[in-house]
N, C-alpha and C positions, 0 to 999 in steps of 0.2 A: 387254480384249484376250483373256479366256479364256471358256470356255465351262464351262457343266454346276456351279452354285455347290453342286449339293446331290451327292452324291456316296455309294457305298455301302463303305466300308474294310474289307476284309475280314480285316485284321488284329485289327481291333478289335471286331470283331463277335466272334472267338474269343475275344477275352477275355471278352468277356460274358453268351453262350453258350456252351456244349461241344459242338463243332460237332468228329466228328473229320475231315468234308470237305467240303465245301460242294460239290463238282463232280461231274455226271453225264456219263463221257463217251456215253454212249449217247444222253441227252439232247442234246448238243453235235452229235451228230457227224448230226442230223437235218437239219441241213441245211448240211450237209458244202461242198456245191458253193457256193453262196451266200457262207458265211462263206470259203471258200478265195481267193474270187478278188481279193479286197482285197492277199493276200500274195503273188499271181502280180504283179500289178500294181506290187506294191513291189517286187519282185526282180527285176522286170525291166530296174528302175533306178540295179541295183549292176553296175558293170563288174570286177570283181574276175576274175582268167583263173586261176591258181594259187595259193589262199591254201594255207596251211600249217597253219591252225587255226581253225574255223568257231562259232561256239556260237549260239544259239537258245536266249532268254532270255527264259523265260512259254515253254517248248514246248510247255505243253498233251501232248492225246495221242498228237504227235510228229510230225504227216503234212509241216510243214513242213522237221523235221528232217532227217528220210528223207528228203525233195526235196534237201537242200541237199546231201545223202550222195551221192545219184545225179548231181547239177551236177557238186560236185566228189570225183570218185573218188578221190583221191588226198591228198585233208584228213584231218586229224582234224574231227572233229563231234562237240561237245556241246550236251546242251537239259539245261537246268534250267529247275525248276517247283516249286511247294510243295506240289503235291498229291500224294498218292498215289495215288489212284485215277487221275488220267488218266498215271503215270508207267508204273505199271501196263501200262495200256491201250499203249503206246508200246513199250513193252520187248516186248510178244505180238507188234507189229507188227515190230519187228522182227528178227526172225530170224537173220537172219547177224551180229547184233551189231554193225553198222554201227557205231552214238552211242552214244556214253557218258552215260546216264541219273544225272541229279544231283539232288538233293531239295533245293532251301535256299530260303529267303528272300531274292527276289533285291533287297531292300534290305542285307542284312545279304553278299550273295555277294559275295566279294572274286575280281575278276580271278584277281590275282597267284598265286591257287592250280589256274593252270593251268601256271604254270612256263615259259607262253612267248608271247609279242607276240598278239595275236589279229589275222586278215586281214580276217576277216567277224564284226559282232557284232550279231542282227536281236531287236528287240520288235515282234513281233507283237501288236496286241489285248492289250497289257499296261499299261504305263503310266496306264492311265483307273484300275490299282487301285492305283498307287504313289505318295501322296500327297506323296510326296520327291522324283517322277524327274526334273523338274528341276535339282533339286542332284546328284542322282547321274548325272547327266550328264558331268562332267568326269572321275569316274571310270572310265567308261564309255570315255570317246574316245580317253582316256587310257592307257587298254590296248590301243588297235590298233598294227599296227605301220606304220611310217611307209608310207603309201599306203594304209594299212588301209581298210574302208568300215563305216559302222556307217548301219544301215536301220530306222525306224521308223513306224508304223502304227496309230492309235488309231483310237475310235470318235470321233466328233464330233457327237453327236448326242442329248447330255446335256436339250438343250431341243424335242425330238420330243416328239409327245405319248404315247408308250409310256415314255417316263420321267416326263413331267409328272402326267401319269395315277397314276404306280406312286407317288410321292411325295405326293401327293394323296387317294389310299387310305391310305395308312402314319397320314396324319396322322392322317385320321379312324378310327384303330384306336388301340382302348387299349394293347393290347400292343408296338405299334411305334411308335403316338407316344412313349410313354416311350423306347423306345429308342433313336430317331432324335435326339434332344438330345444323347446321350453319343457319338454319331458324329462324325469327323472331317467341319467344313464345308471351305467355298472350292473353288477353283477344279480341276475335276479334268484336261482334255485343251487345251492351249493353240492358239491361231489358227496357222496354217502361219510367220507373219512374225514369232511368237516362239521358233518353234523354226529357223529361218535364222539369226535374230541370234544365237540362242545357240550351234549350233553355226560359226557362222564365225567367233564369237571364242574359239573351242579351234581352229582353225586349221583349218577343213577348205571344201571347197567344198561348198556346199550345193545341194540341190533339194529344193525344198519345195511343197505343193500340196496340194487338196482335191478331194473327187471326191462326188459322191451318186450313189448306186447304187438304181434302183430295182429289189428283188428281186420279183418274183410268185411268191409260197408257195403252195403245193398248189395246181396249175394244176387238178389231177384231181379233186377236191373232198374227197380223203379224211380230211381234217381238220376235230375241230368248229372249233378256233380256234387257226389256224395261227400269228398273231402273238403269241399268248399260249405259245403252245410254241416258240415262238422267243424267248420273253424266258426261257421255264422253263430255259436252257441258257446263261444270262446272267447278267441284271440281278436276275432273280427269285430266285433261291438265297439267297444271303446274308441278304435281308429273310425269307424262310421260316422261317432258321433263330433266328429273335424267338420262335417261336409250340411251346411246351408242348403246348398243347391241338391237336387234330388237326381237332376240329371246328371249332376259330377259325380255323384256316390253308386250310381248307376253304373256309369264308365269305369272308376277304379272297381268294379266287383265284378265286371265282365273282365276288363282286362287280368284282376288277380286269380280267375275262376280257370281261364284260359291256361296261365302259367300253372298252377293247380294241376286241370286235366293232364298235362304235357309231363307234371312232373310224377304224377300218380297212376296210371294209365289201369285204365279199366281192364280185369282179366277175365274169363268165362266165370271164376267160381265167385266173384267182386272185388270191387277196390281193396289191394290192400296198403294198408297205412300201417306203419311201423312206426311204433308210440314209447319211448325213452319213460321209464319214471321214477323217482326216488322215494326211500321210505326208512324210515328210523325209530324205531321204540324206545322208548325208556323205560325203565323198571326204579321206581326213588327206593333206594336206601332205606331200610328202615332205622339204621344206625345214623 
């Protein structure tokens, strides 16, 4: 029923390395367009007209936040994230102080310390790193207020070969095979008909569904390896930060960029990369 058994915790990777941020937004925001349209396509599935308190949960370097600020003029809007470097980035963006920028771990973020019912509560691109969101799901829904909508969005695409590839290189490296045993396994992003049953029994009406997007990367050719620069802003991070030596982190990103080109092959009109993702609304009950 779930996808993706091998999975990269980013929690536990800090324990194990001293990592003070795994996240590049400049790297991320390279293909800004691409990775946004997974979240137009989710929100375009939340009927909410007037909430009173919005948050964005994983906001990253905010661009979703600020949309939800300009939707609803008249919310509060919060994003919390655990990074600082893309809170950073989010806070420059925005200027008139829209969102209230929060730092926490949003396994450990407790609702309740917004002090009031939330209308809108969106994961974007989060959950694939929260190897609990599952279970914190009834917390989650639990803090809408009656009518509330809570909107979610994974990647689904655990078993593409730009993950099997990455998993595949790790093993065969000294330094990250050792460290891939003390990482959290099982199952990371669940099939669309796990996340319906789960949220329809917290009481909400669900839509739940699946989409594959095919993107073409650098239509223009200006990239050596445009899908490998598209994982540098992802999946690839975390595993990086195994590697002491600069020349061994060197070598497995040459050698995984190689497997990469081979598996992705560049066409006249650009890379194309076929991108799996999941997505489920909730609608709470007002009863």
């Amino acid at each position: 029923m779930h996808r993706g058994r091998e999975y990269l915790d980013v929690e536990r990777l800090r324990e194990v390395v001293a990592v003070p941020d795994l996240w590049d937004p400049e790297q991320y925001a390279l293909f800004a367009d691409h990775r946004h349209r997974p979240a137009a396509d989710l929100m375009a599935r939340v009927g909410a007209a007037d909430p009173h308190l919005v948050v964005d949960l994983g906001c990253g370097a905010g661009t979703l936040a600020l949309e939800l600020a300009r939707r609803w003029p008249d919310a509060r809007v919060v994003g919390v994230d655990s990074s600082a470097a893309m809170l950073d980035r989010a806070r420059n963006a925005d200027a008139a102080g829209r969102v209230e920028w929060v730092r926490a771990d949003v396994q450990e973020w407790d609702p309740a310390s917004l002090g009031a019912p939330i209308g809108v509560l969106v994961t974007n691109a989060l959950v694939q790193w929260v190897p609990t969101h599952r279970q914190l799901l009834p917390r989650w829904v639990g803090a809408l207020a009656p009518g509330g909508w809570f909107a979610l969005q994974a990647p689904g695409n655990f078993e593409a070969p730009s993950h099997r590839l990455l998993r595949a290189e790790a093993a065969r490296s000294p330094r990250a095979a050792d460290l891939l045993p003390r990482l959290r396994g099982g199952d990371a992003v669940s099939e669309p008909v796990v996340y319906a049953a789960l949220l329809a029994g917290l009481g909400c009406d669900v839509d739940a569904w699946e989409t594959t997007y095919l993107h073409l990367l650098d239509p223009a050719g200006l990239q050596a390896d445009p899908v490998l620069e598209w994982v540098r802003g992802t999946a690839l991070p975390p595993l990086l930060a195994a590697f002491d030596d600069p020349v061994e982190r060197a070598e497995f990103v040459r050698a995984y960029g190689d497997a990469l080109a081979r598996a992705y092959p560049r066409q006249e009109y650009g890379t194309p990369l076929p991108f799996r993702r999941v997505f489920a609304v909730a609608h709470r009950r007002r009863d």
